[in-house]
C-alpha positions in Angstrom: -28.3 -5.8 34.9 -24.7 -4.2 35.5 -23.5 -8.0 34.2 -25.7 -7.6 30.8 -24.6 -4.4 30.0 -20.7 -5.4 30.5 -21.3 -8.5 28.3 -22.8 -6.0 25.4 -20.0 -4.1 25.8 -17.6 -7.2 25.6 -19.2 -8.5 22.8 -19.5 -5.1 21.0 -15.8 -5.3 21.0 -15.3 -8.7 19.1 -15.7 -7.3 15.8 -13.2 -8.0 12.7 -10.8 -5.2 13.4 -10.6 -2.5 10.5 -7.1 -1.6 8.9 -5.2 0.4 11.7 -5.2 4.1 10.5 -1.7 5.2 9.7 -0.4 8.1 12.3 -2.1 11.1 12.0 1.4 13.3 12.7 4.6 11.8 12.5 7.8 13.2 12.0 10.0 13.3 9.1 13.1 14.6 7.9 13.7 18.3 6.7 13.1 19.0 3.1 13.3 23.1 3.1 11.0 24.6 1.0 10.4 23.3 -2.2 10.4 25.2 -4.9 7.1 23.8 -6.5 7.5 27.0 -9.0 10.1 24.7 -10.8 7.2 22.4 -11.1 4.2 24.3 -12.2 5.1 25.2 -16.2 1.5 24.3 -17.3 -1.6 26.8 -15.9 -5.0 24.6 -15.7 -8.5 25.0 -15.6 -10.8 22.7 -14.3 -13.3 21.9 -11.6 -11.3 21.4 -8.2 -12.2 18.2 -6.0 -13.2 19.6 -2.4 -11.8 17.0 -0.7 -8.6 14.2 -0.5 -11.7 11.7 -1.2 -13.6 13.3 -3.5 -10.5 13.1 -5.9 -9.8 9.6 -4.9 -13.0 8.3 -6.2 -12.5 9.7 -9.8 -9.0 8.3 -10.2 -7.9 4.6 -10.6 -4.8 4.7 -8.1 -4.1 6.7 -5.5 -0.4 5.8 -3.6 2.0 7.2 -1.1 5.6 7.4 -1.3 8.9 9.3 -1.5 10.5 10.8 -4.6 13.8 8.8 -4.8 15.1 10.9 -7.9 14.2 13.1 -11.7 15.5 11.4 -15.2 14.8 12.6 -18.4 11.2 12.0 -19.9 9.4 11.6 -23.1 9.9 13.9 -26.2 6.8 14.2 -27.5 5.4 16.0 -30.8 2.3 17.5 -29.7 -0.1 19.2 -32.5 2.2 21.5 -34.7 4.7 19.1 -36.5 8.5 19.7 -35.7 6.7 21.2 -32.0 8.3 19.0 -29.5 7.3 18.9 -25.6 9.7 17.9 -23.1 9.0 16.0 -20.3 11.1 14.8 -16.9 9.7 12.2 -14.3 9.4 12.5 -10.7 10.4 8.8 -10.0 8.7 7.5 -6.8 9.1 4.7 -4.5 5.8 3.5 -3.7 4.9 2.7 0.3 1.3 2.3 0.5 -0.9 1.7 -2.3 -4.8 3.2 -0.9 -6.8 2.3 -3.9 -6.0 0.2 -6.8 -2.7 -1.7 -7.8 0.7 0.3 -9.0 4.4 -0.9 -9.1 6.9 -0.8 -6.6 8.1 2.5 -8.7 6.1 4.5 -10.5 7.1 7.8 -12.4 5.0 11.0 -12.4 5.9 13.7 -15.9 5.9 17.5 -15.5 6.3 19.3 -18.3 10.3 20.8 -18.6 9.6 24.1 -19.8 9.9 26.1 -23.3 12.9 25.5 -25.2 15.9 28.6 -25.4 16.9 27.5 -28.4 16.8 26.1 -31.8 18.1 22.9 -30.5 15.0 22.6 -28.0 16.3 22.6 -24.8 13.9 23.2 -22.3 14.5 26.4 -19.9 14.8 23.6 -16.5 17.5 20.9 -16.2 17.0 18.0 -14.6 19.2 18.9 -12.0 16.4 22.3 -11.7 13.8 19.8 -10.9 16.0 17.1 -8.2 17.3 20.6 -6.3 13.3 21.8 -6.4 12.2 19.0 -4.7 14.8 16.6 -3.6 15.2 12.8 -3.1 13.6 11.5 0.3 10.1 14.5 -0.2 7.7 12.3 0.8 4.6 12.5 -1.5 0.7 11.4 -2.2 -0.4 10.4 -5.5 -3.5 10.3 -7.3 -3.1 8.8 -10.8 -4.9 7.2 -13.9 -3.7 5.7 -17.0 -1.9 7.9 -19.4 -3.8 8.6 -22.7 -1.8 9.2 -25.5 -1.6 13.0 -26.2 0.7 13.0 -29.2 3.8 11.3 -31.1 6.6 10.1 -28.9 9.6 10.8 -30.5 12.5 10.5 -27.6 12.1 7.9 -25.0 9.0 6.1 -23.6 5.2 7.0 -23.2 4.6 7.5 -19.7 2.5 4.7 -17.7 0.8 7.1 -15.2 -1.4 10.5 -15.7 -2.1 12.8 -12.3 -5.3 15.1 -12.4 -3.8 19.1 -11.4 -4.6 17.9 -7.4 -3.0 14.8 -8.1 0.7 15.3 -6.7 1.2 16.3 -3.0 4.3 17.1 -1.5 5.3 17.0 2.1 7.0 19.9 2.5 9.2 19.5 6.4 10.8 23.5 7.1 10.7 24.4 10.9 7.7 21.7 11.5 8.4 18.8 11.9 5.0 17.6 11.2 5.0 19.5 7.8 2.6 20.6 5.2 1.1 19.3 2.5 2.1 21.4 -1.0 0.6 21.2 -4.6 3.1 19.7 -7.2 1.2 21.2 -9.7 -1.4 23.6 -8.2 -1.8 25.2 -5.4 -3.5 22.9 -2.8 -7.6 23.5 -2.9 -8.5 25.9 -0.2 -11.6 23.9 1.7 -12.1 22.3 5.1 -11.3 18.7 3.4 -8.0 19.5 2.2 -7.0 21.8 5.0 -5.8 19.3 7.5 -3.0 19.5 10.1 0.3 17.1 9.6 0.8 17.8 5.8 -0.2 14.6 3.6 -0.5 12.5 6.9 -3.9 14.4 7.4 -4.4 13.8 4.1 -3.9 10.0 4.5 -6.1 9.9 8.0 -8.8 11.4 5.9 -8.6 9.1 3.2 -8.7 5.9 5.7 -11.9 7.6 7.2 -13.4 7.1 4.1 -12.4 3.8 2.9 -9.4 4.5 1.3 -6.9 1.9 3.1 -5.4 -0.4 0.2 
């Protein structure tokens, strides 16, 4: 009988391997706090996602990466003629696509703030944004196709659209596991997005579901 039960157990374990969960805590490199204020020019209100998976199965793509720099987005006229948005991208190298397909780089917008003067510039530089949250922040992104939401009259539509949960910074201070930090809300305050090791929690709970690429 002990012989049966040790084949079982043997033969149990010949099944096709699942994709190896990524590290639930690893360590990366000091970021300081980032100033996500810098980020967060538009209030929203909308119906938060309890959980990391929740949100990934209403969204096309969902990727992780790190931020390798800002440029200058799109100007775009938005409703009143002559009223001009303007936009600056968090440009991201992609290192694990989760669901769906995305580009070795992809660019996330935020919006750049009201203008100070008659010339439009917007109250946060470039520079604002790249000292807020520098190059090397390692992030988590949840995106959709952009739908056009007015007349570009500076640059290029963006490609990609993130839901308010849809950026997440991994914020390093005197952890070196870090925290996870809404780009542009505060993070949802429920037991599926409060997990230990900043986004790598986040990512462990996504592979528990199915999310693996």
């Amino acid at each position: 009988m002990r012989s049966i039960i040790l084949l079982l157990v043997l033969v149990a374990g010949c099944g096709v391997a699942g994709p190896e969960p990524p590290p639930a805590c690893g360590s990366s490199a000091r970021t300081g706090p980032l100033d996500t204020r810098v980020l967060r020019q538009v209030v929203y209100d909308y119906p938060a996602s309890p959980s990391p998976e929740a949100l990934a199965g209403k969204v096309k793509t969902v990727v992780t990466g790190h931020v390798t720099g800002w440029v200058a987005g799109p100007v775009v006229e938005e409703g009143i003629p002559g009223d001009r948005t303007r936009y600056v991208l968090m440009r991201t190298q992609v290192g694990k696509r989760l669901k769906g397909a995305a580009a070795d780089v992809v660019d996330v917008a935020f919006h750049q703030g009201a203008a100070l003067d008659d010339e439009g510039t917007p109250v946060h530089s470039v520079a604002d944004f790249a000292r807020a949250v520098p190059a090397g922040t390692r992030v988590l992104l949840f995106m959709n196709d952009a739908r056009p939401s007015g007349t570009v009259v500076e640059g290029r539509p963006v490609v990609h659209s993130t839901p308010p949960q849809g950026v997440i910074l991994h914020e390093v201070t005197d952890d070196p596991g870090g925290r996870a930090v809404g780009g542009k809300d505060e993070i949802f305050s429920s037991p599926g997005w409060n997990q230990p090791c900043g986004i790598d929690g986040l990512i462990a709970r996504l592979y528990a579901h199915g999310f693996t690429g």
